[in-house]
ROGUBA-810997 format. One record per residue: x, y, z of N, C-alpha, C in turn; residue in three letters. Coordinates in steps of 0.05 Angstrom, whole numbers, padded with zeros to 5 digits, always signed. Example, Ala and Ser with C-alpha at 12.3 -4.5 7.8 and 13.67 -1.06 7.14 Angstrom:
BEGIN
+00264-00114+00156+00246-00090+00156+00264-00066+00156ALA +00257-00045+00142+00273-00021+00143+00258+00001+00157SER 
***
This chain:
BEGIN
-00145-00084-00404-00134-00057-00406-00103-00058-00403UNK -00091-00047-00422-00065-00042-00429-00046-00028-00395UNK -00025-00027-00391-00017-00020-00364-00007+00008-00378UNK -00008+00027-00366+00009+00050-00370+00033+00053-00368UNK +00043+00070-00379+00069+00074-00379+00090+00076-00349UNK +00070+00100-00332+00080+00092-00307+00089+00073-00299UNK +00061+00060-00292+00055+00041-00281+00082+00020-00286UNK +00078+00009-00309+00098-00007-00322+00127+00003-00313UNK +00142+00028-00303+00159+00032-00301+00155+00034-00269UNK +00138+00038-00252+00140+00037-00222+00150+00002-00212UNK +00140-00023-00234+00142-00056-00234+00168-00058-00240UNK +00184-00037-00259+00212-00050-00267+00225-00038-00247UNK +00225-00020-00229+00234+00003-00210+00233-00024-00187UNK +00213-00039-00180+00215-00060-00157+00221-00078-00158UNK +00228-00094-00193+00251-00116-00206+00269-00111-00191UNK +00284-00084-00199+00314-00076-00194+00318-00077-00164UNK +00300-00063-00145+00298-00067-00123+00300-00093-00108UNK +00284-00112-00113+00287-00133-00097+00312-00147-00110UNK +00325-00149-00140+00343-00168-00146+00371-00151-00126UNK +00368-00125-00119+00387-00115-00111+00387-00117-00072UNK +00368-00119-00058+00357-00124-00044+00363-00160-00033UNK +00352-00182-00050+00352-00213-00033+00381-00215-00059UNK +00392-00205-00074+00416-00219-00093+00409-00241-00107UNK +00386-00236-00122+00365-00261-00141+00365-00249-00165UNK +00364-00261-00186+00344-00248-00213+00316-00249-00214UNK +00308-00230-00218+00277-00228-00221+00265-00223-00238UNK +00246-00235-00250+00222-00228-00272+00194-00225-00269UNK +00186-00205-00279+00157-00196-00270+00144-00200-00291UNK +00117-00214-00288+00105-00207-00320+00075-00217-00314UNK +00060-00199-00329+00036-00195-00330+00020-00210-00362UNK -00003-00227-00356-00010-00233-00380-00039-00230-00377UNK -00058-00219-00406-00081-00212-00402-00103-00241-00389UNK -00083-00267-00402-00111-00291-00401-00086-00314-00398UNK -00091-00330-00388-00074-00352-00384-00079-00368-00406UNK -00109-00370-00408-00122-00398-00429-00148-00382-00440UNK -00153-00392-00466-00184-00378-00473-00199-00389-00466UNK -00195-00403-00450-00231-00413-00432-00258-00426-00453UNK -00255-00442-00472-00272-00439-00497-00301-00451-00482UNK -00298-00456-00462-00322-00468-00446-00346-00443-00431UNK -00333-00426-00435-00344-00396-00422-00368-00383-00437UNK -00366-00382-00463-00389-00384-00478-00405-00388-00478UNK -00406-00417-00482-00422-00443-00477-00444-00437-00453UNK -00426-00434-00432-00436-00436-00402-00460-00404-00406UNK -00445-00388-00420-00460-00371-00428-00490-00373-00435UNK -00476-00383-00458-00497-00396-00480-00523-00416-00455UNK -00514-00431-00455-00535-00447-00440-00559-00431-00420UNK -00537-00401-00399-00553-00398-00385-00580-00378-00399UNK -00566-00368-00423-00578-00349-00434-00610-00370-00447UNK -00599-00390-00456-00617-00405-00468-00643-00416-00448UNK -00633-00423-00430-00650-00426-00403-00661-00408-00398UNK -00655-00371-00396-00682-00354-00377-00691-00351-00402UNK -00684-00351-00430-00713-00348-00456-00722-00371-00454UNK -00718-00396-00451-00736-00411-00442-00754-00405-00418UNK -00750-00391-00400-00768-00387-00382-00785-00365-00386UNK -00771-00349-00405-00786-00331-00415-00810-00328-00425UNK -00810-00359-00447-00834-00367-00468-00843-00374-00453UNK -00837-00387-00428-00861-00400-00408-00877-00379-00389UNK -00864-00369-00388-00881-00350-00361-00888-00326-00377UNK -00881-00308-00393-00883-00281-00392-00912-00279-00415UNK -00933-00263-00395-00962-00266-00407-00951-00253-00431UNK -00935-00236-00443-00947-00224-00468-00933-00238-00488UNK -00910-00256-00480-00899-00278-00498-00914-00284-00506UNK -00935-00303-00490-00957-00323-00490-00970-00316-00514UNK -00978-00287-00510-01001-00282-00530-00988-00279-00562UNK -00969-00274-00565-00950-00268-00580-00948-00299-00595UNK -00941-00315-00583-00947-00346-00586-00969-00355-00600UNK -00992-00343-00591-01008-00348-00605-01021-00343-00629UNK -01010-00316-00640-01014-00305-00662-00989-00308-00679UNK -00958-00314-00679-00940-00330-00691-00928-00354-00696UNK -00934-00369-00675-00923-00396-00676-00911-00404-00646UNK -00917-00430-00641-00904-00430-00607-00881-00438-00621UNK -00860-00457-00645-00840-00467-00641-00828-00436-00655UNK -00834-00426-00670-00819-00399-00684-00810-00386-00659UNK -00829-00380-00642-00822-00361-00625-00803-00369-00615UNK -00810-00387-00598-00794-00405-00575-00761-00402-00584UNK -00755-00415-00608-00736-00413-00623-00715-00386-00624UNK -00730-00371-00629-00720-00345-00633-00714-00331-00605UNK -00728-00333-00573-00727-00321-00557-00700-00342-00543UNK -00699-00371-00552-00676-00390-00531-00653-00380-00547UNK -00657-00388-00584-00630-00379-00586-00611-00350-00583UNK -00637-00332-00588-00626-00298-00580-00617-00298-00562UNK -00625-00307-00536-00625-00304-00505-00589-00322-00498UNK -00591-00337-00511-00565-00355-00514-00537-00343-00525UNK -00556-00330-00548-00528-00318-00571-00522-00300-00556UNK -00540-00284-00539-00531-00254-00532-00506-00255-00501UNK -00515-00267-00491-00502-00280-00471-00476-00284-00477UNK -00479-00307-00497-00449-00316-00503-00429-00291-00520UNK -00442-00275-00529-00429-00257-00542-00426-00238-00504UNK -00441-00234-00490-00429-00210-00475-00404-00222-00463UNK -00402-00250-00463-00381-00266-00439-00352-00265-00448UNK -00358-00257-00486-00336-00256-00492-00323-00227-00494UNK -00345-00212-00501-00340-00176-00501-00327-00159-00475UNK -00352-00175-00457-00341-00161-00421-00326-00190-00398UNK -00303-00189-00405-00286-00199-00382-00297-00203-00353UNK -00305-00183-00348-00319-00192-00321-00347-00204-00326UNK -00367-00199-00330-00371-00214-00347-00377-00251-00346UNK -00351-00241-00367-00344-00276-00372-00331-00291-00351UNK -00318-00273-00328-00302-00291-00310-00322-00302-00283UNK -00346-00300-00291-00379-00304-00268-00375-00340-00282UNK -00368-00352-00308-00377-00376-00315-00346-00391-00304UNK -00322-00376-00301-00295-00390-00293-00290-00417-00273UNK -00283-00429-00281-00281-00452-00262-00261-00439-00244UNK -00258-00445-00226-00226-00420-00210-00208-00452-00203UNK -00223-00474-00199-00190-00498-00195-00184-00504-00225UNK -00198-00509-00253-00186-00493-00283-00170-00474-00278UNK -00178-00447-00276-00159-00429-00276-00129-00421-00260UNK -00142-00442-00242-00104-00445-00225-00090-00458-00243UNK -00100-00484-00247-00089-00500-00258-00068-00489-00278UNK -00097-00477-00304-00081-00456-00331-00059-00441-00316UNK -00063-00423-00294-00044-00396-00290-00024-00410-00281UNK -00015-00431-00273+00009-00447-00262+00021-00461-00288UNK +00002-00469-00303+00018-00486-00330+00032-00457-00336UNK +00014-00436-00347+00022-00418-00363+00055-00400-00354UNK +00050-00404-00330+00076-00389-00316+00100-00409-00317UNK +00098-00432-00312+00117-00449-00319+00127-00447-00354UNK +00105-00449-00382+00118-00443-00389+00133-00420-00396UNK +00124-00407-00385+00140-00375-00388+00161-00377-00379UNK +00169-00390-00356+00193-00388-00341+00215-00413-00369UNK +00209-00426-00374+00225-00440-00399+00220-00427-00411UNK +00200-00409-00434+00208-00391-00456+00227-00372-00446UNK +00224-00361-00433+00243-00340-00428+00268-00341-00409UNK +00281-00369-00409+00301-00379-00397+00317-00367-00369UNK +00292-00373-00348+00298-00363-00325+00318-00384-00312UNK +00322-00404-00325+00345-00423-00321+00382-00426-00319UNK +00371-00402-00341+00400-00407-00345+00424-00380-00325UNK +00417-00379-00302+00430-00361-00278+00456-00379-00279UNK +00472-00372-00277+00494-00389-00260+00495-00400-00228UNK +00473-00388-00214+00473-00400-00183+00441-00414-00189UNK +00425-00417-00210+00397-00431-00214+00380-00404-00194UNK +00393-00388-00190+00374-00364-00171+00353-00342-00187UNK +00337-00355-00188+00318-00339-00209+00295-00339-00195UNK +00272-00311-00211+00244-00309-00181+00227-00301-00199UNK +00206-00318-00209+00183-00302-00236+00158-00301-00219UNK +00152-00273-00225+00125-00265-00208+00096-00269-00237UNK +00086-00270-00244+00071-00276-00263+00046-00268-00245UNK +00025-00252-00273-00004-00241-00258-00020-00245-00280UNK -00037-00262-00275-00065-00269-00299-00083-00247-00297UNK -00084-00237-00309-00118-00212-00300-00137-00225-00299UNK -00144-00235-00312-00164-00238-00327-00180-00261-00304UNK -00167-00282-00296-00170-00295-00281-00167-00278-00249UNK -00152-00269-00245-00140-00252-00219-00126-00264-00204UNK -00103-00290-00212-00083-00300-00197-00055-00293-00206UNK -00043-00292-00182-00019-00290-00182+00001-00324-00179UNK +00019-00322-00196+00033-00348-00195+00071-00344-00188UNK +00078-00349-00166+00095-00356-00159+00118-00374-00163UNK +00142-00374-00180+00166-00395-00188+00189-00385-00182UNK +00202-00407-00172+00230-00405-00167+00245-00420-00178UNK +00285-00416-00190+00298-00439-00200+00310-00454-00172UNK +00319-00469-00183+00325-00498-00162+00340-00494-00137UNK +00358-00465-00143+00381-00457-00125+00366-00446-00100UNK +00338-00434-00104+00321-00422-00092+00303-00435-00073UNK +00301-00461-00084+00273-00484-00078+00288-00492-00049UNK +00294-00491-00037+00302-00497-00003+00299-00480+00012UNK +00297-00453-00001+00287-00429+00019+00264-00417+00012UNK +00257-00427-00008+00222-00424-00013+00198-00438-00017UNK +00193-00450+00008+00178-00477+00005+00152-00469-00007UNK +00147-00491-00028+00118-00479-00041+00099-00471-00031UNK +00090-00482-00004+00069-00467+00011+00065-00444+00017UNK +00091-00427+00028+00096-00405+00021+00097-00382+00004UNK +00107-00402-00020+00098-00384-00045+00068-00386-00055UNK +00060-00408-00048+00033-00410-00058+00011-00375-00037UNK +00025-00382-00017+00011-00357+00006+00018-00330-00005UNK +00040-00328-00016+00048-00297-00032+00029-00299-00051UNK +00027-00319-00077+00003-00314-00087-00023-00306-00084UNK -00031-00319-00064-00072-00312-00055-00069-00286-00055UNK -00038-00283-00033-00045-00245-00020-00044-00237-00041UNK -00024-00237-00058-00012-00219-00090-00038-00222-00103UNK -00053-00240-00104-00082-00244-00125-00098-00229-00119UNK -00108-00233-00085-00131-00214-00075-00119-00180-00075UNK -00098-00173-00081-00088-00148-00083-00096-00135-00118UNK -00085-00157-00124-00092-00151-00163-00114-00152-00165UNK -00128-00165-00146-00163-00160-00158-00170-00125-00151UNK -00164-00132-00126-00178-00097-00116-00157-00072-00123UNK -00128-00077-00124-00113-00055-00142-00099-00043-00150UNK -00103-00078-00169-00078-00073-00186-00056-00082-00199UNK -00029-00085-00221-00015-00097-00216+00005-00085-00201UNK +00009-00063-00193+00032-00047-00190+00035-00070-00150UNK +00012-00051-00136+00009-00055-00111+00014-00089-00106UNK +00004-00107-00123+00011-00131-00120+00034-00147-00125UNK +00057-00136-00139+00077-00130-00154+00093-00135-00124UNK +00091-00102-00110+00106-00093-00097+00091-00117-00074UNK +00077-00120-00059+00079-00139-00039+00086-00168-00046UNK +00085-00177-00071+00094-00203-00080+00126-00198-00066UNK +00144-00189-00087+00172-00182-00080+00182-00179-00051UNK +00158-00168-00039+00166-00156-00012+00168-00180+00001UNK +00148-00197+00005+00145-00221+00008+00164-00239+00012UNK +00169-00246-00017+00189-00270-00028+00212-00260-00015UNK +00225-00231-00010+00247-00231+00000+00243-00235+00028UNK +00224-00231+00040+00226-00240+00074+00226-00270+00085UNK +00213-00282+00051+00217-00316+00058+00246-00319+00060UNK +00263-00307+00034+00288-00315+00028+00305-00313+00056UNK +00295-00287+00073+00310-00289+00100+00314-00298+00112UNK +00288-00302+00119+00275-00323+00146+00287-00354+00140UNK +00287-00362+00113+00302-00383+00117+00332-00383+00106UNK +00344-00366+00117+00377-00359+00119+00389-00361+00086UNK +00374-00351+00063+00393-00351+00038+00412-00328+00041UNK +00435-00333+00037+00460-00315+00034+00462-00310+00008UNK +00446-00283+00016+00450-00258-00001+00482-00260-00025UNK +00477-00258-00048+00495-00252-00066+00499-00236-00081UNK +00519-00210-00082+00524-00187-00101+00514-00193-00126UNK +00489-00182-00139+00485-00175-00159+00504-00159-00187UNK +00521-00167-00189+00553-00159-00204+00528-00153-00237UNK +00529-00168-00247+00510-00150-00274+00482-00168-00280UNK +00462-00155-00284+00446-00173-00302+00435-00185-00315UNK +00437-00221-00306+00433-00238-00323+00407-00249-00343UNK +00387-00240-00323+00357-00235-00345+00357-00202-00344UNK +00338-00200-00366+00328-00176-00373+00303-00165-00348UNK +00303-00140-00335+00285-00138-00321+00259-00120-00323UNK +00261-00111-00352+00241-00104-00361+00219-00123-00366UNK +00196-00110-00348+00161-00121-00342+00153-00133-00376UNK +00148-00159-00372+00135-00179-00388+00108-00171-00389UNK +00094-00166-00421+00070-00161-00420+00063-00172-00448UNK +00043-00200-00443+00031-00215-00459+00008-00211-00462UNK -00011-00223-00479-00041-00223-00480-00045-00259-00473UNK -00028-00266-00477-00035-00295-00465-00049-00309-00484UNK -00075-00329-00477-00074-00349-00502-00104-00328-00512UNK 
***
């Protein structure tokens, strides 16, 4: 589901905020899927294939049904239906499909994918390396955390990894906006706590309008 208009303008409203707030550049961005998962199907597929298999075995009026058309016709028809249908809902309903997700896969994907984002969209090139990309997979429900290099001494990854879970378990139950805003809120209380000196935001060097991909 597409973000609304609001919405999308309450995320660039707390860009501006925090880059004005810790004296960082910030980028926010939301993508529907990190990776297409082409294994999700499948997993589909299989389980679907399995209860019409159990189907032909147990269910008395199969049985009889069996016996007046064919045991391999049938059989056939109830594993692969039972399989096809599956794999088609896993790809139709998202939730759904995210019951077959591997979730240490899907870290993995939502961390590649944010990294490359942060090089496509050259969060590098700051003049102090002070750059802050909040990135939110839906689809998966993680949040991924990056900083540039000027940053990396006051934001030890563990920490950022901890803004993520919270930021994730927020985007699951609601939302991106609400997870948005405590990500940011976050990252600036790390930047404190470990003494980054704040720098005047004089103009901006990324763009802070909310990133919205469909992903792969």
């Amino acid at each position: 589901m597409p973000l609304a208009e609001k919405e999308r303008l309450q995320i660039n409203t707390l860009v501006a905020r925090f880059e004005s707030d810790a004296g960082v550049q910030a980028v926010a961005a939301v993508t529907r899927k990190a990776d297409a998962y082409p294994e999700i199907p499948w997993k589909a597929f299989a389980l679907g294939a399995a209860l019409g298999s159990l189907a032909a075995a147990l269910h008395p009026t199969v049985i009889s049904v069996r016996m007046q058309t064919g045991m391999v016709t049938l059989d056939a028809m109830l594993i692969l239906g039972a399989g096809a249908a599956l794999a088609a809902i896993a790809v139709l309903a998202p939730p759904f499909g995210h019951l077959f997700l591997d979730r240490l896969r899907a870290e993995t994907e939502a961390r590649q994918y944010a990294q490359s984002l942060f090089l496509e969209r050259e969060l590098f090139r700051t003049r102090s390396r002070r750059a802050v990309l909040v990135v939110m997979c839906r689809f998966e429900g993680l949040v991924v955390v990056i900083v540039d290099t000027g940053l990396a001494q006051y934001a030890p990854p563990a920490e950022l990894n901890a803004i993520g879970k919270a930021a994730g378990a927020l985007l699951r139950r609601e939302g991106p906006s609400a997870a948005f805003e405590l990500a940011f809120d976050r990252i600036k209380t790390v930047l404190r706590l470990h003494a980054l000196e704040r720098n005047a935001v004089e103009n901006n060097e990324i763009d802070d309008e909310l990133v919205m991909e469909n992903g792969a």
